[in-house]
N, C-alpha and C positions, 0 to 999 in steps of 0.2 A: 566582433567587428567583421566586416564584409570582405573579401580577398576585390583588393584595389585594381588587381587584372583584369577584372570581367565585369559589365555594367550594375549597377544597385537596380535593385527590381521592386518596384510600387505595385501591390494588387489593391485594382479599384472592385470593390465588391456593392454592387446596388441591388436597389429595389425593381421589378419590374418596372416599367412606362417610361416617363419623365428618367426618374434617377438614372436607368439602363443608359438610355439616349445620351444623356449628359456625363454618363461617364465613357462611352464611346467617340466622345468628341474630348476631352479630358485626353485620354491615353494617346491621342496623334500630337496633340498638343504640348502636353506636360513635358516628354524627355527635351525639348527642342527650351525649354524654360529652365527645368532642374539639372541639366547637363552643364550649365556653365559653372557649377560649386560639385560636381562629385567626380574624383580624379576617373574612374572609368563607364562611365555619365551613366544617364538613367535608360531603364526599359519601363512601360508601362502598360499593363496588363489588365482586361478586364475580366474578372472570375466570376463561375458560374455559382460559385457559393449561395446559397439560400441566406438571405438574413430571416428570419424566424425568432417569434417571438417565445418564451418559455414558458412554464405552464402557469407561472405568476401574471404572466401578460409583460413580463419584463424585456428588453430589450441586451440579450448578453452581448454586449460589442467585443470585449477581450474572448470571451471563448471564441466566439464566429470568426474574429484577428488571428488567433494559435494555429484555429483550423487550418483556414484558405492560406496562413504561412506554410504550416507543414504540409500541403497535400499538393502545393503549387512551387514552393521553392521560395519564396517571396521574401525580403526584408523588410517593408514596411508594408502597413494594410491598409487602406480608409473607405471606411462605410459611406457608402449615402442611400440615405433612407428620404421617406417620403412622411414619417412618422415623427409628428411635433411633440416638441421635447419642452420640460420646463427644469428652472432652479426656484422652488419657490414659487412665486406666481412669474419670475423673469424668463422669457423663451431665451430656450439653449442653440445657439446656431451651430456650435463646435463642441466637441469633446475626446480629451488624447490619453494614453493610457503610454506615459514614456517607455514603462518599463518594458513593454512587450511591443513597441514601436507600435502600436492599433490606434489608428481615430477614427471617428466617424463626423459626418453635416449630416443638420437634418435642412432637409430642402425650405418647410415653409419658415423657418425662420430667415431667410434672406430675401423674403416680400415676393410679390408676383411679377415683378419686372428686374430684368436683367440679373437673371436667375445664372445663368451660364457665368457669366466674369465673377459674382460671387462667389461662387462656388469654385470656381479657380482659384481665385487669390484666397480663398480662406483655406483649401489642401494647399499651394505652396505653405502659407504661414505657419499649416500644421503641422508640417513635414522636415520643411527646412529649420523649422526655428525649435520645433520639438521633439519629432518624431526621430528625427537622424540628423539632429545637429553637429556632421562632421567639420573641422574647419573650413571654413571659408561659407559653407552655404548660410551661416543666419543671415549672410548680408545679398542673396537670392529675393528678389521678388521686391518691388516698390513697400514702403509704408502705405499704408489703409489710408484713403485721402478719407475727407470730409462725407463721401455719399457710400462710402463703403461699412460693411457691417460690424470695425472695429478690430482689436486685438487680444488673440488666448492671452491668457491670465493663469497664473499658477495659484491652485487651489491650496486654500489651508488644510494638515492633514487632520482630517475628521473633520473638518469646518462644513457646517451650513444643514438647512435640510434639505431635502429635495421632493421636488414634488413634482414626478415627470407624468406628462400627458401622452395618454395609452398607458401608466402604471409603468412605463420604459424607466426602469431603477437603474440606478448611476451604480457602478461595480467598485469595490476600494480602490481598486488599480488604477480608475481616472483621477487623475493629476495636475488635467491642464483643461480650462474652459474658456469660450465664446458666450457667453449671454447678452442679452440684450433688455435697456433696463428702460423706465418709464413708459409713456403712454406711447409715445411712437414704436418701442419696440413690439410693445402688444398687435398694435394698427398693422405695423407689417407679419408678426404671424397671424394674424385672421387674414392678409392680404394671402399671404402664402397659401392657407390654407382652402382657401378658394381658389388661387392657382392649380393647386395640387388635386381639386377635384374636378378639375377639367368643363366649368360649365357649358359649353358649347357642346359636349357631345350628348346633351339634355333635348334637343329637338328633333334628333332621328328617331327616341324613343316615345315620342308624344303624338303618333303617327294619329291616331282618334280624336285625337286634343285639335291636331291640325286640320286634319278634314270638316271638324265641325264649326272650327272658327273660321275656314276658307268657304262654308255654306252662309254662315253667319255675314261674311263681312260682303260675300254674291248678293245678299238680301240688300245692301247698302245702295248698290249699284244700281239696280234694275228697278226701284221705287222711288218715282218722284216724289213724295214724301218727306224723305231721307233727305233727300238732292234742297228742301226749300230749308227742313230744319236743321243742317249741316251748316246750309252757308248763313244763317240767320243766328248760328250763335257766336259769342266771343271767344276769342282765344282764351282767355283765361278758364271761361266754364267748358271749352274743349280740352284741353290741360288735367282741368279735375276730373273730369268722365275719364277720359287715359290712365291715369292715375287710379283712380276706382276699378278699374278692369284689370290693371296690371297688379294693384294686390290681392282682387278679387282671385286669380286666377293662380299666382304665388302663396297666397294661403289656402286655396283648395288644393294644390298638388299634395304642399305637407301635409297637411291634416288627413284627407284621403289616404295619400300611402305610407300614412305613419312615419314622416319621418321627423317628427317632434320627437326631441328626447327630453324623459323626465328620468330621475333617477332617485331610490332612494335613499341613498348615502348622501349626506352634508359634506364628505369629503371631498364627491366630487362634484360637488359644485359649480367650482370655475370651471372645472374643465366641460361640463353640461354646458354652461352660458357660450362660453368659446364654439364650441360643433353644432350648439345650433343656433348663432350669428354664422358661424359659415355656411348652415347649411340654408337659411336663408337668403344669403348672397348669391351663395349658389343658385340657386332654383329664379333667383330673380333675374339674374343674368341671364340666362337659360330663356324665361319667360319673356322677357327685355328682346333677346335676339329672337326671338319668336314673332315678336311685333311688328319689328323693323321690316323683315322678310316680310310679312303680314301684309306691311304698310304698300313696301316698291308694291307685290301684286296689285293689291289694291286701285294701286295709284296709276300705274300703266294699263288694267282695265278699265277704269272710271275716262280715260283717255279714248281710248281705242271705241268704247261702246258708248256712248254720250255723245252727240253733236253737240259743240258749244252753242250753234242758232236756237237747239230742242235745251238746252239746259237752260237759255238766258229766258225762254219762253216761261218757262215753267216758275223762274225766279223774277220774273218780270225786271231784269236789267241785260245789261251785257256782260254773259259770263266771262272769267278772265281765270289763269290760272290759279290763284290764292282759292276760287270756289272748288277747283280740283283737289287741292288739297283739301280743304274742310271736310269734305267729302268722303277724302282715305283714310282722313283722321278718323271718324267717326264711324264711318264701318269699318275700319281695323280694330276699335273700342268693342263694337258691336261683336265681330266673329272670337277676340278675344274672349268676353265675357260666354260666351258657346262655346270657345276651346274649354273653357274649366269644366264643361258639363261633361262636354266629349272628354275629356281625363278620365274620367271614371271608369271607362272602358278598357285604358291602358295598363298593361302589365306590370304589375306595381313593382315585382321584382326589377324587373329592365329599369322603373324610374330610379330605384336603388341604385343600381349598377352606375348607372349614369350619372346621377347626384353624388356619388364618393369617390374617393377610390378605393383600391386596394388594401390600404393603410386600415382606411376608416372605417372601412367596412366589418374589417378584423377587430377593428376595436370596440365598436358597439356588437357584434357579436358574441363578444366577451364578456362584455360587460350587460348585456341580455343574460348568459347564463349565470353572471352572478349574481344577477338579481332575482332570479326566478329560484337561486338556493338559497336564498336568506329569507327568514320566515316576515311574514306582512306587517304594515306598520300602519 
């Protein structure tokens, strides 16, 4: 037990990016919450500790817990990682190890929005209710309403199998679990998991991709052409051309820079099917915001360089803005489909970087070299 004189000390140990962030808003936050249950209230710290994965690919949460205790001073620990976790095929959002006061969250099991409040109320829950359940604090912190991620659960001993994503192996010592079960649980860790790979920062690195789809979409502009068979088609067959450009252009990134994963273990399976739904979400997102941008140029050029009197000429009516759009739509189709050429030029590493994170990156890496030591099938 902790000498009642002097504060209880939480060390928040995360992942670089996202987790970092959110555990630096966490420690201003927390003691002003777990201070009303602990008689000489809380301090909350965030440690430099490396989470690090072991040579199994496993996830040691109690060792990496012992450490950041003993080398910080700490009475309770809790990980958060950016590294999706499963029981089984159920994503694990929590996991607590009483005996040594250690838990850890994993981020994409608490979906891609409102990441922050999740991630709070599931360390209070962890903590107060498990981790250092001194008196008074289990009754710390609201019940999990209806849009919250649920309540830990005390594991049977030796119960269940586990089958964690990234090979992140559950240690004896965990004792207390968050999962999350049916098909909505799955939807929100793919939503996570595309959270966590940050698709937005996918169009800094497509700088080739962009230049040839902003020649591609110039061509729209400056051709009457363009300008009669833009506003003569349907919305609808404007829609599928978009559409056709936009997967055109999402299945050339992957395929190009390799970031189809095949595997061949049957074991890992699902967890194959899972990273590359995210990783086409990702990249589609990515390609998505790519357009939009795409589109406003487009569209404020087709404005600026066009007389409506020279455009209603050429279409023999009176131009109005709906033809302005037709217009953006369909040379943004156009520079799109020349962005996917122009990819090929782009540094395939960088679209790596961009397309994962940190997590995922480490885990197909891994699981690269264990495929390349198992003999061929």
């Amino acid at each position: 037990m902790t000498d009642s004189s002097r504060p209880t000390v939480l060390g928040l140990v995360a992942d670089p990016g996202l987790p970092t962030e959110l555990a630096h808003r966490l420690a201003r936050e927390l003691p002003g919450v777990l201070g009303r249950g602990a008689d000489g209230g809380w301090e909350v710290r965030v440690c430099d500790e490396r989470i690090a994965l072991d040579r199994h690919g496993a996830l040691p949460m109690v060792e990496i817990g012992e450490r950041a205790r003993q080398r910080h001073g700490l009475d309770a620990v809790v990980l958060i990682t950016d590294l999706p976790r499963r029981a089984g095929t159920d994503p694990v959002v929590a996991d607590g190890a009483t005996g040594s006061r250690t838990g850890l969250v994993s981020l994409p099991a608490l979906g891609a929005f409102d990441q922050y409040r999740r991630c709070r109320d599931t360390v209070v829950q962890l903590v107060t209710r498990h981790l250092f359940p001194a008196p008074g604090l289990e009754r710390v912190g609201q019940d999990p309403g209806p849009g919250s991620a649920g309540s830990l659960t005390r594991l049977d001993p030796g119960g269940g199998d586990d089958d964690q994503a990234g090979s992140a192996g559950v240690e004896d010592a965990v004792d207390v679990r968050l999962a999350l079960t049916g098909l909505r649980g799955r939807v929100r860790l793919l939503a996570g998991l595309v959270r966590a790979n940050r698709p937005w920062r996918l169009v800094p690195s497509l700088s080739p991709a962009i230049a040839a789809a902003a020649a591609g979409a110039a061509f729209g502009i400056f051709y009457s052409n363009i300008w009669e068979l833009a506003t003569s088609l349907s919305v609808g067959r404007q829609a599928t051309i978009s559409l056709v450009a936009l997967t055109a252009m999402t299945a050339w990134l992957i395929l190009d820079n390799r970031l189809w994963e095949s595997r061949r273990s049957r074991s890992l399976r699902e967890e194959m099917v899972l990273s590359n739904l995210s990783t086409v979400l990702t990249v589609a997102f990515g390609v998505l915001t790519m357009y939009v941008l795409l589109f406003g140029i487009t569209l404020t050029a087709a404005v600026l360089v066009i007389p409506p009197d020279y455009l209603g000429t050429n279409i023999m009516r009176e131009a109005g803005i709906g033809d302005y759009l037709m217009i953006a739509v369909l040379s943004a189709s156009m520079g799109t489909i020349a962005g996917a050429l122009g990819s090929g030029f782009a540094d395939d590493g960088a679209v790596r970087r961009a397309a994962y994170s940190r997590r995922e990156q480490e885990r197909r890496a891994r699981l690269d070299r264990r495929d390349e030591s198992e003999p061929g099938r």
